[in-house]
N, C-alpha and C positions, 0 to 999 in steps of 0.2 A: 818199510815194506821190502826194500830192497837186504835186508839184514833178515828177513826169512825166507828167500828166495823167491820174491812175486818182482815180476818184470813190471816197469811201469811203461804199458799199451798208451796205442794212439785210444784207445778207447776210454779208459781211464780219464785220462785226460782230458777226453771229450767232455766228461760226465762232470769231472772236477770245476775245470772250466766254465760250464752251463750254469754251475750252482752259485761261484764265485761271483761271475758277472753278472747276475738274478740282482734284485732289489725287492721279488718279491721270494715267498717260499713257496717250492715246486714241490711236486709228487711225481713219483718215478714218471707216470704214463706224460708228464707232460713236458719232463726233460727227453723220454725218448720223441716225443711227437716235435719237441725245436729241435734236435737233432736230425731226427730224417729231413727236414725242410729244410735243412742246409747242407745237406748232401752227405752227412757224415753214414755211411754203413755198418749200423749197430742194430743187435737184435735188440727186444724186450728182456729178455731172460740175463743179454750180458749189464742192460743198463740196473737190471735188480742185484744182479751180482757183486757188479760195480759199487753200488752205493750201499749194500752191507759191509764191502772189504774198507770203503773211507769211512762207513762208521766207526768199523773194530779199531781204524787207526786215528780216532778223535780228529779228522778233517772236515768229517760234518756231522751235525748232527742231526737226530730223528727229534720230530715233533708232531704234538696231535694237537688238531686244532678245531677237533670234533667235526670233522667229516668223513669219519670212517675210513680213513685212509692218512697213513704217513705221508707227510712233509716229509722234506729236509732244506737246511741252510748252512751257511759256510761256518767252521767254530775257530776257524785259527786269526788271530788278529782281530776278535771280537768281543765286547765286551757282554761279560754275565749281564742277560737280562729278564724280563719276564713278558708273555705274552697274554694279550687281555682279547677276550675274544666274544664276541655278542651272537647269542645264542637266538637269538632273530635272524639275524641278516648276515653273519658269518665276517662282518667286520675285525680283521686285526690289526692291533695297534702296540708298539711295542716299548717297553717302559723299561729303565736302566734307575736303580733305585741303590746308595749307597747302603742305609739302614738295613733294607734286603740283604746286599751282600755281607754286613757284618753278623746280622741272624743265620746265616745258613753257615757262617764260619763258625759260630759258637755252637750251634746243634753239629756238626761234623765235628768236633775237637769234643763235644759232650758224648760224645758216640764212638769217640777211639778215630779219626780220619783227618783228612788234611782237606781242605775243599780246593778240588781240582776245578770243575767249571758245572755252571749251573744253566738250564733254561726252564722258565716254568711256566705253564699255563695256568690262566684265570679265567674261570666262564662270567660272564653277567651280563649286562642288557647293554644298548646303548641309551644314555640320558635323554638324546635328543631324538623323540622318535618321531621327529616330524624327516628328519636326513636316514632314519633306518628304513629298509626296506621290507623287513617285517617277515620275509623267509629266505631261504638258505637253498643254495641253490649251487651247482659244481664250477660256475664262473664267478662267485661270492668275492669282493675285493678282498685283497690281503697286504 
């Protein structure tokens, strides 16, 4: 960032931080809503801004997890994985699969590319629908 003249802000950093230290996957409104409750002084607009410039620079990345609305999660120091996600109750669950990563290496080298890093989404049900909740809802576990 610094090698095209973008300063790295206490804001940045804010945002960096909030994603890093997450265990779950956040969307913008709800990294800016743990930010103000901790006193940090960020608007909405810089935290959207925020989290497009650490896209562009592979620090985090965007993920749909079918709630009409972008996640994001940390991409550095993390392993290729896929996300499975239940189309009831909005359950995710996340799965690191070797096989996976050697199919996506061979369709990228079949295609002229190198595989840089991957995250994918799965929709399906949960098996147990005695533990799914059966709808989806904006506080849905993740």
């Amino acid at each position: 960032m610094k090698d095209e003249g973008l300063r790295c802000t206490s804001e940045r950093i804010n945002v960096l931080q909030e994603i890093y230290k997450s265990d779950t996957h956040l969307d913008a409104d709800e990294i800016f809503v743990r930010l103000r409750k901790k006193g940090v002084g960020i608007s909405r607009a810089t935290v959207y801004h925020t989290l497009d410039l650490l896209f562009r620079f592979n620090i985090i990345t965007k993920i749909d997890l079918g709630h009409k609305h972008t996640h994001y999660e940390k991409s550095w120091g993390v392993a290729n994985h896929l996300h499975i996600i239940c189309q009831k109750c909005g359950k995710v669950s996340e799965a690191i699969s070797n096989d996976l990563a050697g199919m996506m290496e061979k369709l990228c080298a079949e295609n002229g590319f190198t595989l840089g890093s991957f995250s994918l989404q799965v929709f399906g049900e949960c098996m147990d629908q005695e533990t799914c909740s059966n709808s989806i809802t904006a506080d849905s576990p993740e």
